[in-house]
VOKEKE-736015 format. One record per residue (C-alpha): residue in three letters; residue number from 0; chain; z, y, x. Coordinates in Angstrom, 3 decimals. Example, Ala and Ser with C-alpha at 12.3 -4.5 7.8 and 13.67 -1.06 7.14 Angstrom:
   type   seq   mol          Z          Y          X
    ALA     0     A      7.800     -4.500     12.300
    SER     1     A      7.140     -1.060     13.670
END
This chain:
   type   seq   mol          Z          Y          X
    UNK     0     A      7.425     23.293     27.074
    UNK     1     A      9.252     24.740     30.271
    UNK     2     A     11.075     22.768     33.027
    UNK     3     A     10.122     19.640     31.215
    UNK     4     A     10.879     16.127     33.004
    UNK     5     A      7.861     14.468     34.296
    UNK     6     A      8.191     10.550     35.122
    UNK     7     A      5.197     10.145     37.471
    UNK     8     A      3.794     13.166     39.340
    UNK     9     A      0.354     13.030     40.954
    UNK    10     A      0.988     13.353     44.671
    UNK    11     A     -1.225     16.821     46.132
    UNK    12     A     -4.695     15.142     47.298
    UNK    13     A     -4.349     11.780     45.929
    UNK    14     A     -6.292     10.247     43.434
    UNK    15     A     -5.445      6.933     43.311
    UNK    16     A     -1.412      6.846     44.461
    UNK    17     A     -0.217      4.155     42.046
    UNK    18     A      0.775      0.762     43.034
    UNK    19     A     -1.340     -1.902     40.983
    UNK    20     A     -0.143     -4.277     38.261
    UNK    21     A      3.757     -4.717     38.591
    UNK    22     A      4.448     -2.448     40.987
    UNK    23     A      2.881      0.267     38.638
    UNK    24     A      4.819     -0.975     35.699
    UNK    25     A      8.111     -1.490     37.366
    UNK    26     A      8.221      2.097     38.804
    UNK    27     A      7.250      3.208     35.744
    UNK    28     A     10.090      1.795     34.021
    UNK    29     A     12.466      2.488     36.595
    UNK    30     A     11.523      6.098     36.380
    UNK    31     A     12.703      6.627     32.415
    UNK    32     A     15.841      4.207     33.048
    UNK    33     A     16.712      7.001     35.936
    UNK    34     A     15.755      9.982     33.879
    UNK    35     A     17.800      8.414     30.539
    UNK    36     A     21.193      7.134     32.487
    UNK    37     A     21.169     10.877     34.288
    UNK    38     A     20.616     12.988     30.920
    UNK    39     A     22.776     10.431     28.845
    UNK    40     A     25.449      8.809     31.700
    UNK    41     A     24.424      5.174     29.915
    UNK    42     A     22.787      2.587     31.612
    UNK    43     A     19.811      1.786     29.656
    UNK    44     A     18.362     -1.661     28.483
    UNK    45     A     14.744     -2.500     27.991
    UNK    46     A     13.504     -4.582     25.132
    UNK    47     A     10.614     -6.081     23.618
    UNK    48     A      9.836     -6.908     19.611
    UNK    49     A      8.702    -10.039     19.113
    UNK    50     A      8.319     -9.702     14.994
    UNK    51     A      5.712     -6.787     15.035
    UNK    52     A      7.897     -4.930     13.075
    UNK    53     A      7.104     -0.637     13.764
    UNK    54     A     10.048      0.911     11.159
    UNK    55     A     11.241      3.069     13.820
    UNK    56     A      7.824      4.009     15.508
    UNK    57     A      6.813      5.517     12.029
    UNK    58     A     10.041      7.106     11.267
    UNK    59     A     10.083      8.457     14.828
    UNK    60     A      6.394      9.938     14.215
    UNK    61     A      7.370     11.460     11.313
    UNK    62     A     11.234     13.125     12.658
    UNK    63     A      8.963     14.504     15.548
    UNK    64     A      7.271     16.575     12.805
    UNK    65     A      9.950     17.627     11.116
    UNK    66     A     12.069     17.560     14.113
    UNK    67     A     14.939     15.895     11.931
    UNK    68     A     17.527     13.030     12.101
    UNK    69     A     18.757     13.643     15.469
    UNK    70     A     15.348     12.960     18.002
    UNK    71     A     15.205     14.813     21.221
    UNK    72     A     12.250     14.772     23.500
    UNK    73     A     13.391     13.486     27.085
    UNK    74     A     10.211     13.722     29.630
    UNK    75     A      6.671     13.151     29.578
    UNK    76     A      5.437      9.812     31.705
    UNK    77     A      2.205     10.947     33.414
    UNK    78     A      1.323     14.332     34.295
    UNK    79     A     -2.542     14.272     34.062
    UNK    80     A     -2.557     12.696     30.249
    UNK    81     A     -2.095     14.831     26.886
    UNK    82     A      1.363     14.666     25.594
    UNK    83     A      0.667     17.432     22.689
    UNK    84     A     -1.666     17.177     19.400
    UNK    85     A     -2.530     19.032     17.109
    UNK    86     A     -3.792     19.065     13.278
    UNK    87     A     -4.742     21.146     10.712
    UNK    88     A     -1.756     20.789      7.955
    UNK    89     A     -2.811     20.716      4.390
    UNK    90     A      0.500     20.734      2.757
    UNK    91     A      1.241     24.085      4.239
    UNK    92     A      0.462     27.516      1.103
    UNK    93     A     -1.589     29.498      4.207
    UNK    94     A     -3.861     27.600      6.349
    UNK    95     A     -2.944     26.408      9.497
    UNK    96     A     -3.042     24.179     12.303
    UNK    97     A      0.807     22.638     13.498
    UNK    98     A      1.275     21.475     17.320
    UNK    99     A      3.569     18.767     18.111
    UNK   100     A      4.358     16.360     20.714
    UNK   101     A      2.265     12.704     20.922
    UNK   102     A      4.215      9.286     20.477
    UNK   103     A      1.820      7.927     23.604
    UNK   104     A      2.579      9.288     26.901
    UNK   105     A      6.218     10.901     26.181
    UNK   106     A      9.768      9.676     26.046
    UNK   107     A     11.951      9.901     22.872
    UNK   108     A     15.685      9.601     22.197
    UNK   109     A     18.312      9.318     19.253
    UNK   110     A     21.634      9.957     21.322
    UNK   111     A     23.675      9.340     18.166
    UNK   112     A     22.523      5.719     18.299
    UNK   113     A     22.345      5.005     22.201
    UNK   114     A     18.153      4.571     21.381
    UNK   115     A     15.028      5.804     23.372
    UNK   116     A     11.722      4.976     22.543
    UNK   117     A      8.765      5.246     25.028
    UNK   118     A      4.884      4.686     24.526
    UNK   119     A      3.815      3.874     27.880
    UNK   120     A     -0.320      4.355     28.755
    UNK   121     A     -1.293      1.351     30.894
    UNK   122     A     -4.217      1.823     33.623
    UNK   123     A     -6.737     -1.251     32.567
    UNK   124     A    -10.322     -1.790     33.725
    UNK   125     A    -12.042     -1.112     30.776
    UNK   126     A     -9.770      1.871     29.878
    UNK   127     A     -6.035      3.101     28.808
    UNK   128     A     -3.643      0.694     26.724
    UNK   129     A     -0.831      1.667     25.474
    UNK   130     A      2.307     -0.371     25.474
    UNK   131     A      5.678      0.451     23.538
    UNK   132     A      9.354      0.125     25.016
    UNK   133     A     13.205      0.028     23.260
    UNK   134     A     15.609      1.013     25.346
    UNK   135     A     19.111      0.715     23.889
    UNK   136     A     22.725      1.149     25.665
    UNK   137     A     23.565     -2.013     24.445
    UNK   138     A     22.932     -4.965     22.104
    UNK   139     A     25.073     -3.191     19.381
    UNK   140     A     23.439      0.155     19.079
    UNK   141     A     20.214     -1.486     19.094
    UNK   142     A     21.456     -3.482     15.913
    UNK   143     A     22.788     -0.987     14.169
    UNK   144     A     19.527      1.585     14.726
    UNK   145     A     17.551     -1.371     13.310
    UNK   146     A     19.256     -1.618     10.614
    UNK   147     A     19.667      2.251     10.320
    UNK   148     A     16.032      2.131      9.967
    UNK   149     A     15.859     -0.878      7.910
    UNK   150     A     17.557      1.359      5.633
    UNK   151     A     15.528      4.486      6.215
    UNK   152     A     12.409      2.950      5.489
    UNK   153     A     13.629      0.987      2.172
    UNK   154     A     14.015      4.621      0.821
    UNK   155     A     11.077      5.932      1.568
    UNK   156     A      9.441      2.895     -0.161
    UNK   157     A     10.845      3.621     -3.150
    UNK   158     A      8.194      6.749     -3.632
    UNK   159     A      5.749      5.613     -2.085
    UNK   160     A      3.653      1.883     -1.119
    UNK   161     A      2.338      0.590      1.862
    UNK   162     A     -1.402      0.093      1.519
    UNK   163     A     -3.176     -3.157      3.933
    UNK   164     A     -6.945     -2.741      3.958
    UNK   165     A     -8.647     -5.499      5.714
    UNK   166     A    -10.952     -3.815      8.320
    UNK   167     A    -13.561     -5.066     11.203
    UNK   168     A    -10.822     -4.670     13.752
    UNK   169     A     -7.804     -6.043     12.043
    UNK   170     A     -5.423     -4.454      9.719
    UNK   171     A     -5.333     -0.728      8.684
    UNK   172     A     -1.993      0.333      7.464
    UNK   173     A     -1.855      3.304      5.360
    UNK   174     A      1.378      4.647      3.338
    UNK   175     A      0.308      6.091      0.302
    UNK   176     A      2.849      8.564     -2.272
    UNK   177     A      3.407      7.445     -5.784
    UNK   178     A      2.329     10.309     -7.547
    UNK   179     A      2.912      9.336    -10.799
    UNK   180     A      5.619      6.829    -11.880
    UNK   181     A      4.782      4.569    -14.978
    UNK   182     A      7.319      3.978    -16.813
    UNK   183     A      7.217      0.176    -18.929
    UNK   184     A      7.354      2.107    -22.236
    UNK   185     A      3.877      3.294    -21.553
    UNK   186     A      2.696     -0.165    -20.811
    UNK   187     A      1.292     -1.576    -23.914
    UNK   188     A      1.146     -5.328    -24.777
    UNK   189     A      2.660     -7.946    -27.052
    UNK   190     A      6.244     -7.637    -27.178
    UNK   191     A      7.140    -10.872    -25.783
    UNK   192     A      4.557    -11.494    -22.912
    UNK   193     A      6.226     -8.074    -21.485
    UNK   194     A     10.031     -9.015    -22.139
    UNK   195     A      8.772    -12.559    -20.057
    UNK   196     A      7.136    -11.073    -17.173
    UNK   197     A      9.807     -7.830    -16.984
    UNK   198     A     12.226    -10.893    -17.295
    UNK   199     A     10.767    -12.355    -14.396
    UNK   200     A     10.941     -9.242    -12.152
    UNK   201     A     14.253     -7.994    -12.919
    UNK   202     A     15.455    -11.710    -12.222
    UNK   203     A     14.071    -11.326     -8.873
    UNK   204     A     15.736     -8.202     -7.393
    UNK   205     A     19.038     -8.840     -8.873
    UNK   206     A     21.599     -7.809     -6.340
    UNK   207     A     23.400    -10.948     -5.975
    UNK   208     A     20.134    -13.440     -6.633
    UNK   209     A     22.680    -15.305     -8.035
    UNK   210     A     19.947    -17.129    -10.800
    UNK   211     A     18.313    -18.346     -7.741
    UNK   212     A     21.197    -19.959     -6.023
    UNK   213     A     22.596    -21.450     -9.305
    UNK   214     A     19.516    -23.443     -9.957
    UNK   215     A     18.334    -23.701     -6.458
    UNK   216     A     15.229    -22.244     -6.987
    UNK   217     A     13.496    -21.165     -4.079
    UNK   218     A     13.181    -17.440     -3.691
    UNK   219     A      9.955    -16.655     -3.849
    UNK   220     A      7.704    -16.085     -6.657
    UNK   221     A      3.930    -15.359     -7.734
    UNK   222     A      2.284    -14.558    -11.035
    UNK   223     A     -1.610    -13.998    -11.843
    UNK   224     A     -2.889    -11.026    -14.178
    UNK   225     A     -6.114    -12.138    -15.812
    UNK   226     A     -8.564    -10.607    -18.125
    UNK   227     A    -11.275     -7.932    -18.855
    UNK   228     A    -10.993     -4.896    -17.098
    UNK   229     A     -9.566     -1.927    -18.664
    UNK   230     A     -6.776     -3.558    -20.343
    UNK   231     A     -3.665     -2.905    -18.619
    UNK   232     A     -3.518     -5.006    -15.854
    UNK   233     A     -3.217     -1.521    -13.111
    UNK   234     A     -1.196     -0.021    -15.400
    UNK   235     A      1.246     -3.051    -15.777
    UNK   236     A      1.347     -2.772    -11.981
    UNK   237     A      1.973      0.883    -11.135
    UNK   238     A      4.704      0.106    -13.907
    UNK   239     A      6.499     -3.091    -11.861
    UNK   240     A      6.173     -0.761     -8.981
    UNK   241     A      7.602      2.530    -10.057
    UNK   242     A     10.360      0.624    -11.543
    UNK   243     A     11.715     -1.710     -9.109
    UNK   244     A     14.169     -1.123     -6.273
    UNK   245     A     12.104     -2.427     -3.764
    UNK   246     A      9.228     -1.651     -1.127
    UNK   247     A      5.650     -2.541     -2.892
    UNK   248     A      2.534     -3.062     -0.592
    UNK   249     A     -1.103     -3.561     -2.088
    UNK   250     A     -3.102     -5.546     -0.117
    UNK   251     A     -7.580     -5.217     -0.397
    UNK   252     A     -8.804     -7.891      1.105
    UNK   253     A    -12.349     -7.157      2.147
    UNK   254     A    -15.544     -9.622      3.829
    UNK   255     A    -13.333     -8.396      7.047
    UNK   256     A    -10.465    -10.530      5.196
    UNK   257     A     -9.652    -13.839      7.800
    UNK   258     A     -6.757    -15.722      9.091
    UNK   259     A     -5.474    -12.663     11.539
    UNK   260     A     -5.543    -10.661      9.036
    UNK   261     A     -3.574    -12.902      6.667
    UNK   262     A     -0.646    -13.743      8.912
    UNK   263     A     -0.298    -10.057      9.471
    UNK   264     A     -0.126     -8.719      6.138
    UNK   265     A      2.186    -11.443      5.417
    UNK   266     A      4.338    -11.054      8.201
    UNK   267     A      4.446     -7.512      7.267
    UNK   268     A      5.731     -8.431      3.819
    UNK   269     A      8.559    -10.354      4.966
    UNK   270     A      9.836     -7.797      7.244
    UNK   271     A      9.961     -5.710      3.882
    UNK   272     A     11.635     -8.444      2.293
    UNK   273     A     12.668     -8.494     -0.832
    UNK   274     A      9.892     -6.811     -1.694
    UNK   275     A      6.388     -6.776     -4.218
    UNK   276     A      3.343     -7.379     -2.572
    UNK   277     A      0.157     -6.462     -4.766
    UNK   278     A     -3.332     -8.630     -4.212
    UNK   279     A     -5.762     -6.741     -6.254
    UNK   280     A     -9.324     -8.062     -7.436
    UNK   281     A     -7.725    -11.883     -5.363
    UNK   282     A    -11.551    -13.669     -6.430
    UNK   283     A    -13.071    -11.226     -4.031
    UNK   284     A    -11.376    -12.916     -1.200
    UNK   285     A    -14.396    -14.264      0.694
    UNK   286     A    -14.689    -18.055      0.942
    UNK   287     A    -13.890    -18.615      4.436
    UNK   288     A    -10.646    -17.298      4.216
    UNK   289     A     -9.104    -19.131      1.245
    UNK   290     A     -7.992    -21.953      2.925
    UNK   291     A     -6.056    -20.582      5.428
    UNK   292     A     -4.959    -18.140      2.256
    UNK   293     A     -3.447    -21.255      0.615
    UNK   294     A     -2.021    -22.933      3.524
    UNK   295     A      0.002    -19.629      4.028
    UNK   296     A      1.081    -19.767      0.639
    UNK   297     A      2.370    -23.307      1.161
    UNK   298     A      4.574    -22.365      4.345
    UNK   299     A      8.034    -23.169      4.160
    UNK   300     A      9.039    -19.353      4.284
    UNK   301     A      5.847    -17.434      4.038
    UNK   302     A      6.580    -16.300      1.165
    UNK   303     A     10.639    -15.766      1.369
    UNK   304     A     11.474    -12.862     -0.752
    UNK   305     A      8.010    -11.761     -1.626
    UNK   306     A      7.199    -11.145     -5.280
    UNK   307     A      3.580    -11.814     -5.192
    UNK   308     A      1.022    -10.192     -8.222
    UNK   309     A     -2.712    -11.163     -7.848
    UNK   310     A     -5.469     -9.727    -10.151
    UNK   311     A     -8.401    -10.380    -11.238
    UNK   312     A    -11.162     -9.625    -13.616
    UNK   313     A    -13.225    -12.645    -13.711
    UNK   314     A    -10.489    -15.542    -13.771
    UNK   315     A    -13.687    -18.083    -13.467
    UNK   316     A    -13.997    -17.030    -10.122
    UNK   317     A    -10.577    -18.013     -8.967
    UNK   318     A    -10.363    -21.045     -6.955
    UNK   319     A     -8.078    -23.403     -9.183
    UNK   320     A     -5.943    -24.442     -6.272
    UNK   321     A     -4.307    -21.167     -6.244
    UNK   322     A     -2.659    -22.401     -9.617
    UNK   323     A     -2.886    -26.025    -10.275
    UNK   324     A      0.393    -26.076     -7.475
    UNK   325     A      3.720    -24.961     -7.301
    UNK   326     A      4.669    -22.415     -4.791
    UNK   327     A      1.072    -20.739     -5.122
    UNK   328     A      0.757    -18.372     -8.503
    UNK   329     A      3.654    -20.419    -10.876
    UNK   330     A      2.552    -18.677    -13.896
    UNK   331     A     -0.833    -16.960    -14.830
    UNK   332     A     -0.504    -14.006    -17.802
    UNK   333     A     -4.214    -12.991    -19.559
    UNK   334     A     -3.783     -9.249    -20.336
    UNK   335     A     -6.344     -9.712    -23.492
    UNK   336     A     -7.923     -6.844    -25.440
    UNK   337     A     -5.728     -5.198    -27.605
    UNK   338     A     -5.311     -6.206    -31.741
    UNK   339     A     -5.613     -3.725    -34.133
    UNK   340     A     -1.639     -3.125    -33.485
    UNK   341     A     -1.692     -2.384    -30.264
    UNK   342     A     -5.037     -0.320    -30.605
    UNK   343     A     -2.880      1.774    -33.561
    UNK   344     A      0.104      2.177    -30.866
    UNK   345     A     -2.123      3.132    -27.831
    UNK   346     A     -3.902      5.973    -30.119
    UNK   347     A     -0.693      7.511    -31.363
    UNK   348     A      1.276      7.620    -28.209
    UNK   349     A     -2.266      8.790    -26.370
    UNK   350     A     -1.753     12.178    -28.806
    UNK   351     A     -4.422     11.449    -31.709
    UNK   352     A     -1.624     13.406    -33.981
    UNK   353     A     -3.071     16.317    -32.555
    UNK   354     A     -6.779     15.989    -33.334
    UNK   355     A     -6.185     13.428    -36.511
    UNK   356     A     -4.118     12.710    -39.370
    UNK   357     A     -2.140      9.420    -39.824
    UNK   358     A     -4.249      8.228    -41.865
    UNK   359     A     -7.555      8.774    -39.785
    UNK   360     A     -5.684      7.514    -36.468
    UNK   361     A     -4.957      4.304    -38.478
    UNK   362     A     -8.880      4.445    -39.231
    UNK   363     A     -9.962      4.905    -35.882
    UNK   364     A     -7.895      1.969    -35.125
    UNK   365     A    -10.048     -0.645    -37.124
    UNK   366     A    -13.295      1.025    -36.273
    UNK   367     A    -12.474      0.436    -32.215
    UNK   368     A    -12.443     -3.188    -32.559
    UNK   369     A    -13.617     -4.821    -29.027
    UNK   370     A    -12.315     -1.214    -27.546
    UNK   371     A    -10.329     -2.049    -24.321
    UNK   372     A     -7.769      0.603    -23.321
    UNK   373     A     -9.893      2.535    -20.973
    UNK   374     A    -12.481      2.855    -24.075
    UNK   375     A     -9.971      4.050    -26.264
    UNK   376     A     -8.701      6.696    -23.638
    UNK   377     A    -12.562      7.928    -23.320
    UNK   378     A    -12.851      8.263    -27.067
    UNK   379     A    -10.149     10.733    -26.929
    UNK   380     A    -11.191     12.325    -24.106
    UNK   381     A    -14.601     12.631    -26.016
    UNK   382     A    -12.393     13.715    -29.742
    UNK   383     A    -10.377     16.429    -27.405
    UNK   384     A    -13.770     18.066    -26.319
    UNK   385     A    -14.937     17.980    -29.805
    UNK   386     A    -11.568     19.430    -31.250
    UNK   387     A    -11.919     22.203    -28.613
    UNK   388     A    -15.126     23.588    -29.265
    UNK   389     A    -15.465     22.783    -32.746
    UNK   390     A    -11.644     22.229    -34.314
    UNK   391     A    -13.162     19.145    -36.175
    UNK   392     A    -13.669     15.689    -35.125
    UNK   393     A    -16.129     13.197    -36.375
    UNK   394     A    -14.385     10.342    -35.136
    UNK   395     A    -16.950      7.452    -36.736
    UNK   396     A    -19.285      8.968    -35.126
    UNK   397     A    -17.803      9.017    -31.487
    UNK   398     A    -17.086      5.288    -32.335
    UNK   399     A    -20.653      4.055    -33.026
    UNK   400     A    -22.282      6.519    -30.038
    UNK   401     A    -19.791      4.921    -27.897
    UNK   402     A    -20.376      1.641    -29.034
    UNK   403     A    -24.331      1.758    -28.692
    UNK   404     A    -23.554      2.654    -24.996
    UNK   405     A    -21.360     -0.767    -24.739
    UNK   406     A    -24.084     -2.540    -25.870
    UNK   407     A    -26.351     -1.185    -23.198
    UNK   408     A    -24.417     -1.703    -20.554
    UNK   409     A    -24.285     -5.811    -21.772
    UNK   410     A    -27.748     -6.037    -22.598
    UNK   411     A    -28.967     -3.683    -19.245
    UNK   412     A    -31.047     -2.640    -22.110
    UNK   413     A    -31.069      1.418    -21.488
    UNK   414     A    -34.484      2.746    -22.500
    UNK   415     A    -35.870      2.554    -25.480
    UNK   416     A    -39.358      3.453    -26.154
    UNK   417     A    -39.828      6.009    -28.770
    UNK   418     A    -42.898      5.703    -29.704
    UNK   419     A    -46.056      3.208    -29.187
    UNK   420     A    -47.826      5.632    -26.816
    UNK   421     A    -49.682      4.692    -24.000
    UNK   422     A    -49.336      5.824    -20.557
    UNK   423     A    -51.851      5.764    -17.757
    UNK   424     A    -55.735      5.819    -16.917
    UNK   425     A    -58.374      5.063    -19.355
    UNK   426     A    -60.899      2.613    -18.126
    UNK   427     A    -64.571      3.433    -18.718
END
């Protein structure tokens, strides 16, 4: 960049020119009011977020690169720290590496809205901190960027979710794409257990949440997935989440999971509010935590406007506190291996027609009993392969090699000793 604004220079022969503690921060500050009331003839106000909400700091990263929605780069702050990055961009057809300009250490404005944004490096003993400033012309065009954002970031939720993965030094927020919706016709289960728990969900986002102020029913609510794996449960999910207008967050908790981390995520998910937050594999939470887990649940408005989904595959695990009281998990749904209906219904809308007649799809149906879904998807990737190379498929066959290899993996029984041959030295 040419002729670019600098905040603080680095006076010719002096290494150590700043002022210490506030005198360093207030000229500092005082430097990017100047610079913003001269390019933008506002006075500027400084402000601080108390709610840890960062909306506009990830919508700002990504309008810097696509340098979109009406950003302009003021200045950089110090002249002897990197303001540029660089990164090699995978989305592009050729190869190549894309520069753009750092959130840390450079000043950022939306005119439109009377906003700048600044991510100031701080001088501490042990190293650089970073600290982040608002600065708005006013209390009203700070309100209505917020909400602007609010806004911006709902619709971006809808095609994608906001992944929390406990880690050794906190929270690590990723935002992942959906890149595959499920749609509920795909999801497969008894007829009324569905048209409850879709119920349920729909019930919940209603515009008006007019159910919920009828019968003064608090609004918040949590349900528990149970059962084997392979049955559904994921699918069920993706499902809820592809289908809902609302942001969705999945949340791991690891044996990093404690009480920081807990009060983050869920101060995260009300600040997304309404909104579905995810707790995969919830008997894996480590023992320590769970306490202050269910204390959080219990808060007065922890859980305002979050639609909360645990799973698990081993329901014997779960501490029973989590649903032996209201306001926890109210209702807990076991996603159970599928009947012979439901087996029938999975095999025909997985494509069978194409490697089987009716009448051997209806077959294959009673021969898979104990199959869970993910089974029954594996015996027809295993019938496809067959049908390829050898346009026949010997499906009772597929079914009892499959079902031998079940049985191993229960027992832990996987060799088998052919014959009674021995193996070794021979003593003399």
């Amino acid at each position: 960049m040419k002729n670019e604004e600098i905040i603080v220079v680095s006076p010719a022969g002096s290494s150590n020119h700043m002022a210490k503690a506030y005198e360093d921060y207030a000229y500092v500050i005082d430097g990017i009011q100047k610079l913003l009331t001269e390019r933008y003839e506002k006075q500027f106000q400084m402000y601080v977020s108390d709610d840890g909400n960062e909306d506009y700091w990830e919508l700002l990263e990504q309008d810097l690169l696509t340098s979109g929605n009406g950003v302009e780069f003021v200045a950089r702050i110090y002249e002897h720290i990197e303001s540029r990055a660089f990164a090699f961009d995978t989305e592009e057809s050729e190869a190549a590496f894309r520069m753009f300009p750092t959130l840390r250490n450079n000043v950022f404005a939306y005119p439109e809205w009377g906003i700048a944004l600044a991510r100031v490096p701080v001088f501490r003993l042990h190293g650089i901190g970073l600290e982040d400033f608002v600065f708005a012309a006013n209390d009203e065009c700070l309100l209505r960027f917020l909400e602007h954002t609010r806004n911006r970031r709902r619709e971006l939720d809808r095609c994608q979710v906001t992944v929390f993965t406990d880690g050794p030094h906190g929270i690590e927020k990723e935002l992942s794409p959906i890149t595959r919706m499920v749609n509920r016709d795909e999801v497969i289960m008894k007829a009324e257990l569905k048209k409850e728990i879709y119920r349920s969900i729909d019930q919940f986002f209603a515009e008006d949440r007019g159910f919920f102020q009828e019968y003064q029913i608090p609004y918040k609510r949590g349900i528990l997935l149970y059962g084997k794996p392979g049955n559904g449960k994921t699918t069920l999910v993706k499902s809820i989440a592809g289908s809902v207008n609302a942001p969705v967050a999945y949340w791991q908790n690891t044996e990093h999971t404690c009480s920081d981390t807990i009060q983050e995520v869920f101060q995260a998910a009300v600040n997304m509010a309404p909104m579905i937050l995810v707790i995969e594999d919830i008997d894996s939470m480590p023992v320590q935590a769970r306490s202050y887990f269910l204390n959080t649940l219990d808060g007065a408005t922890s859980k305002e406007g979050i639609f909360m989904i645990g799973t698990t595959n081993y329901p014997e695990k779960i501490d029973p506190a989590l649903t032996n009281r209201a306001g926890r998990f109210d209702r807990a749904y076991e996603i159970k291996l599928p009947d012979t209906e439901l087996r029938l219904t999975y095999l025909r809308i997985k494509g069978f027609s194409r490697l089987l007649t009716d009448e051997e799809i209806v077959h294959a149906s009673k021969l898979t009993e104990g199959f869970t879904f993910a089974q029954l998807n594996e015996l027809y990737v295993s019938a496809a392969l067959e049908w390829h190379y050898e346009k026949t498929v010997h499906v009772e066959k597929l079914v009892k090699t499959m079902k031998i290899d079940l049985q191993k993996g229960k027992t832990m029984n996987w060799i088998k000793e052919e014959s009674d041959a021995q193996v070794g030295f021979l003593v003399r």
